[in-house]
C-alpha positions, 0 to 999 in steps of 0.5 A: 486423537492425536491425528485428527488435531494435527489435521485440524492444526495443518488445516487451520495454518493452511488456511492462514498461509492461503489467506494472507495474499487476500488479506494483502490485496484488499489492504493494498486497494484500500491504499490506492483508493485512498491515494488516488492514484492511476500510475505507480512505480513496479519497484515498491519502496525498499526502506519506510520512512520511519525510524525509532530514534524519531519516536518522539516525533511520530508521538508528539505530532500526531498525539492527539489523533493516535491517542483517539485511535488507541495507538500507543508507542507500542504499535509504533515500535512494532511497525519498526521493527516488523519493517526491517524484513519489509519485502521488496519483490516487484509488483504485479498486476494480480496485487495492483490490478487497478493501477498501470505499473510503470517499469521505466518513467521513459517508456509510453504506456500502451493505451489498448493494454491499459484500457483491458486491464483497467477494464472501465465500466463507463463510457465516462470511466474509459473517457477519464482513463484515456484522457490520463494516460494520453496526458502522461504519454505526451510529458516527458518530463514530468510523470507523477507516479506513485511508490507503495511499499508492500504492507507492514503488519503490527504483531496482531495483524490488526493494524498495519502500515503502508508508505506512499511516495510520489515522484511528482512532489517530492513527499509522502506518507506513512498511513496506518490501516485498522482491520475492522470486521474483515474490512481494511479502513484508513486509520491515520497517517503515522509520518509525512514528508516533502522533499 
């Protein structure tokens, strides 16, 4: 008896270990569509923005909204303390497989490379593609690209965040994400902030 629960107990742990780079990348997408974004830096952010002494501050400013999501205090200080192990490896193209990574805001980016792996699928697609990678070639001083950090997960795994940054503007955002019937969908931005 004992043998066949161990067996469906390692199955079961499998299955969720196998499962969480999946449940990373579609988070990760919903991210990027929701910022909008073409151009993000390979180095995601080391540290979130979001501090405990600052609680009251996360509260009182979006109370409101929180509040009609159902997120207290709690989910906050979670947030918190799950980032202080925030993971910091270098992006790949398998996670960000609809973004260019840039390595070095000095380097031009390879036009036929980032076409194949953007893979348009309209002439009008390809079009709008070339036409930003050739803008963001002839800058060289000013290229907007985009930090994500990698998601953090409130104790559940039903929430989690993720901070955008901009090298363009200055600012950015914590946005909180809420699983919801195995689909990852924007929640409310936790923090923002212009430099």
């Amino acid at each position: 008896m004992r043998l066949p629960l161990f067996s469906i107990f390692l199955f079961l742990t499998g299955f969720t270990v196998l499962s969480q780079p999946v449940q990373n990348k579609v988070l990760l997408d919903s991210a990027i569509k929701f910022s909008g974004r073409l151009f993000v830096n390979s180095e995601p952010t080391k540290v979130l923005n979001i501090y405990t002494k600052e609680i009251w501050r996360y509260n009182n400013s979006y109370v409101k909204i929180l509040n009609q999501k159902g997120i207290d205090t709690t989910l906050i200080f979670q947030f918190i303390d799950n980032s202080k192990h925030l993971a910091t490896a270098t992006w790949t193209d398998d996670e960000l497989s609809n973004v260019i990574l840039i390595n070095n805001l000095a380097e031009q980016i390879n036009l036929e490379s980032a076409l194949q792996k953007l893979k348009p699928v309209t002439k009008k697609q390809a079009k709008y593609y070339t036409k930003k990678i050739k803008k963001y070639n002839a800058s060289q001083s000013y290229r907007d690209t985009y930090t994500f950090s990698r998601p953090v997960y409130d104790n559940s795994h039903q929430y989690a965040i993720i901070q955008t940054a901009t090298s363009g503007w200055g600012g950015g955002y914590v946005m909180i994400y809420h699983l919801s019937d195995g689909i990852w969908k924007t929640c409310c931005k936790l923090s923002e902030w212009i430099n």
